[in-house]
N, C-alpha and C positions, 0 to 999 in steps of 0.2 A: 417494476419495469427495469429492462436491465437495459442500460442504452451502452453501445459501442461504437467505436472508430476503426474504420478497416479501411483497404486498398482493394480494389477488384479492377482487375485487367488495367491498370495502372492510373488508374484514379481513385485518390481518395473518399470517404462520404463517412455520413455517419447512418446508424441504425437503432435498434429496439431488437433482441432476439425475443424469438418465438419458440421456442422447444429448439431444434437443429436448424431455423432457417432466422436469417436476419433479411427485416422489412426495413428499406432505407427510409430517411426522414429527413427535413429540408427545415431550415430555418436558422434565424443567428446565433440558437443554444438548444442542449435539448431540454431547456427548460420551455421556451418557446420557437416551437418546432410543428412539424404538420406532415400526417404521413402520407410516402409515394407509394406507387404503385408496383415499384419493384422491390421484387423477393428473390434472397441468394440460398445457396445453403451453407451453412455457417462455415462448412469442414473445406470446403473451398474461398476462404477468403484469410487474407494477411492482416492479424491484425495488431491493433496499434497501441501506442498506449491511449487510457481510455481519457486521459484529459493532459494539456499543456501546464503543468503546473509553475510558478513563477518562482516556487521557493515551497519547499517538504520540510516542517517541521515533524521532527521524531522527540520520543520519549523515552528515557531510561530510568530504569525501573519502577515499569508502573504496572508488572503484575507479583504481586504477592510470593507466588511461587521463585518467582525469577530470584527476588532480592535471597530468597532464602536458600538456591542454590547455589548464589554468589556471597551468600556469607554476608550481605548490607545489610545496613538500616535502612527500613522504611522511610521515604524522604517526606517532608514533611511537607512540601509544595513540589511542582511537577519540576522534574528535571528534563528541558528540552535543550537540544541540539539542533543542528539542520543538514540538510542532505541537498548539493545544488541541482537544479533541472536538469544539467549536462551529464546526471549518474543515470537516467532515466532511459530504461526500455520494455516490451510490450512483453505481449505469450508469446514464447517460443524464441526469445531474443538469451544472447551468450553471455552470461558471465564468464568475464574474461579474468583469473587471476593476476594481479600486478607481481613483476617479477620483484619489487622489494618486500613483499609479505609473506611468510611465511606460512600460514596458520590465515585463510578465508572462511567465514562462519557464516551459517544460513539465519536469520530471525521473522519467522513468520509475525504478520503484523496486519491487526484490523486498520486497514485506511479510511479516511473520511476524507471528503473531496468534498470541498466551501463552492458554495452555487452563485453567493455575491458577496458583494464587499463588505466586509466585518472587519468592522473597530470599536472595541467597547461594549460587546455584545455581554447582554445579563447570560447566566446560563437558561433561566424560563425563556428566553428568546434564543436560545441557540439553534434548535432543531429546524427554525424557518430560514438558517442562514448556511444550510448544508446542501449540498445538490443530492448526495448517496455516499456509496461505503464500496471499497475497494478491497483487496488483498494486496498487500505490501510483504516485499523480501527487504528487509532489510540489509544486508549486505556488511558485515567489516570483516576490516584486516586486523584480527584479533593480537594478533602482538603486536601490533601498528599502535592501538588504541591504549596496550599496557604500560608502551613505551612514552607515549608522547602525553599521558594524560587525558591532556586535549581532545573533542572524537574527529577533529575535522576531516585529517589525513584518513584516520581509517574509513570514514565511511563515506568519501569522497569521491572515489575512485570514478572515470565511466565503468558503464552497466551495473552499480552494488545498489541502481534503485528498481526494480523489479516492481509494474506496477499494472494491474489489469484482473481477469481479463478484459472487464468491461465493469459500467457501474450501477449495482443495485440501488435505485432508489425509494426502496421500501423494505427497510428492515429496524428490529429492535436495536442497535446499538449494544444494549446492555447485558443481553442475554443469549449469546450465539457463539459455539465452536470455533476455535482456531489451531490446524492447524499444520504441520510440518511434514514431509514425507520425503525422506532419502533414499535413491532406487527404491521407490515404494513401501518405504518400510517407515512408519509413523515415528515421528521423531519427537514431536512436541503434541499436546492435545491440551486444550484448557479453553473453560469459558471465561468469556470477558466479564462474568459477574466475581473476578478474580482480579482485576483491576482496583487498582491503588483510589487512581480519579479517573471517575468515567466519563464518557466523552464530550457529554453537552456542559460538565467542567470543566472540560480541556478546550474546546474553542470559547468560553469567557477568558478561562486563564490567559492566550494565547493572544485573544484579538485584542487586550489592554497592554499589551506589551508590540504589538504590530499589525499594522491591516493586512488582513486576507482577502485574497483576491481570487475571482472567480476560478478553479479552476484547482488552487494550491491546495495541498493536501498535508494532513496530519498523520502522522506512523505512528496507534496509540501504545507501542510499546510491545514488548516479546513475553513467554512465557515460558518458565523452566525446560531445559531440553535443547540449547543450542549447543551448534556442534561443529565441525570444520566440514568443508564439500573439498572435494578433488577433482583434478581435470579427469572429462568423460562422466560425473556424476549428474543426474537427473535429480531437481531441486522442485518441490510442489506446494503451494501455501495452498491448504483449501480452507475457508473458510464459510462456515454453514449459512444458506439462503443466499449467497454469492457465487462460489462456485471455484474453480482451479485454478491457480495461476504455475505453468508452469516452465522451467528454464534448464538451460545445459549448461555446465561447468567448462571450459577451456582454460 
C-alpha cells in the first residue's frame, strides 16, 4: 500500500494511490485509517511530504561500494548523523543551493519511516516498529562537510532533505534497487543487499541510543556514484517497488 499526503483545491488529506488516482482515507494514522469515498487523479494533486518527521537519522557508509569509492574503512558499527525536520520537502519541491557552498551533492537513499514509538527495539522485533520505506535525497554541501568534519552544517541546510513521494508499506527492505538519475541519466544503481547493516539492524541500533517516534525516519545510507547537481538540474531518487522522488536544483 502506498499511502500519501497531498493538498487538493487547498486542503490538505491524506490517501492510498491506486495506479494514477489517489483514494482519500480518514483517521488519526494511516495505520488506523478507513477508506472515503473520494477519488483524485494523482497527476493533479500537490503533494506533500509523506510523513512529519521529528528528527532524520542518516548513515554514512553503510554501503560497501560507497566506502570503497571514498577510499574508507568499513566501519565497524553504524555511523549516524541527523538531518533536522526544517531540511524537509516533498515531489516536486526546490533545492535550493546555499550561497556558502560550493560543491552540492545528490545521495539517493532507502528511507524507513517508524510507525510508533521505538526504544530498545530487538532487531526480531523491528519490522512491527516501521510504518514503510520511502526515497531519501540526501542532500550535502560536499566541501562544507570536508571542511568542518562535523556533517551537521553540510547537510542541514533547508530543502537538502528530499523526501516522498509517498510511503510503501510493503516491501523487502533487504533486497531492492536504489537509485540516482541526473537529467535522466543514472547516476548511482545498487541494491541494498550491498549494505554494511541492514535495516531492521539499524532501527535496534538506533532506537538504544534514542526514541523514535511515529513518523521519524532513517536515511540508510548512499551507494557509490555521488556527485554534485547544479542550479536548473533535475535530481530523481528512484527506488524499486516505491517509486520516484523527484526535485529541481536552484
Amino acid at each position: 500500500m502506498k499511502c500519501v499526503r497531498f493538498i487538493n483545491q487547498g486542503r490538505q488529506a491524506c490517501g492510498v494511490v491506486d495506479g494514477q488516482a489517489v483514494r482519500e482515507i480518514a483517521g488519526p494514522s494511516f495505520l488506523q485509517c478507513r477508506m472515503l469515498d473520494n477519488v483524485f487523479p494523482l497527476d493533479g494533486l500537490q503533494i506533500l511530504p509523506p510523513c512529519a518527521p521529528t528528527k532524520i537519522i542518516a548513515l554514512g557508509l553503510n554501503y560497501r561500494s560507497h566506502a570503497e569509492e571514498l577510499q574508507m574503512r568499513i566501519p565497524e558499527e553504524p555511523l549516524i548523523f541527523m538531518k533536522p525536520s526544517s531540511a524537509v520537502i516533498g515531489q516536486g519541491g526546490t533545492i535550493v543551493r546555499p550561497v556558502m557552498a560550493q560543491r552540492v551533492d545528490y545521495e539517493a537513499e532507502l528511507g524507513v519511516v517508524i510507525g510508533k514509538t521505538s526504544s530498545k527495539v530487538s532487531q526480531q522485533d523491528a519490522a512491527q516498529h516501521i510504518l514503510g520505506y520511502t526515497c531519501v535525497n540526501d542532500v550535502t554541501a560536499r566541501d562544507l562537510q570536508r571542511k568542518d568534519v562535523q556533517f551537521t552544517r553540510s547537510k542541514s541546510f533547508d530543502t537538502f532533505a528530499p523526501l516522498g513521494p509517498w510511503i510503501e508499506t510493503e516491501l523487502d527492505p533487504d533486497n531492492v534497487r536504489v537509485e540516482s538519475l541526473l537529467n535522466g541519466q543514472v547516476r548511482q544503481s545498487a541494491s541494498t543487499r550491498d549494505m554494511i547493516f541492514p535495516v531492521y539492524y539499524l532501527v535496534m541500533f538506533i532506537s538504544h541510543i534514542m526514541t523514535l517516534h511515529p513518523g521519524d525516519v532513517i536515511a540508510t545510507g548512499t551507494p557509490s556514484g555521488i556527485g554534485p547537481m547544479q542550479p536548473g538540474d533535475t535530481i530523481e531518487v528512484r527506488i524499486e517497488g516505491i517509486g520516484t522522488l523527484r526535485n529541481r536544483v536552484a
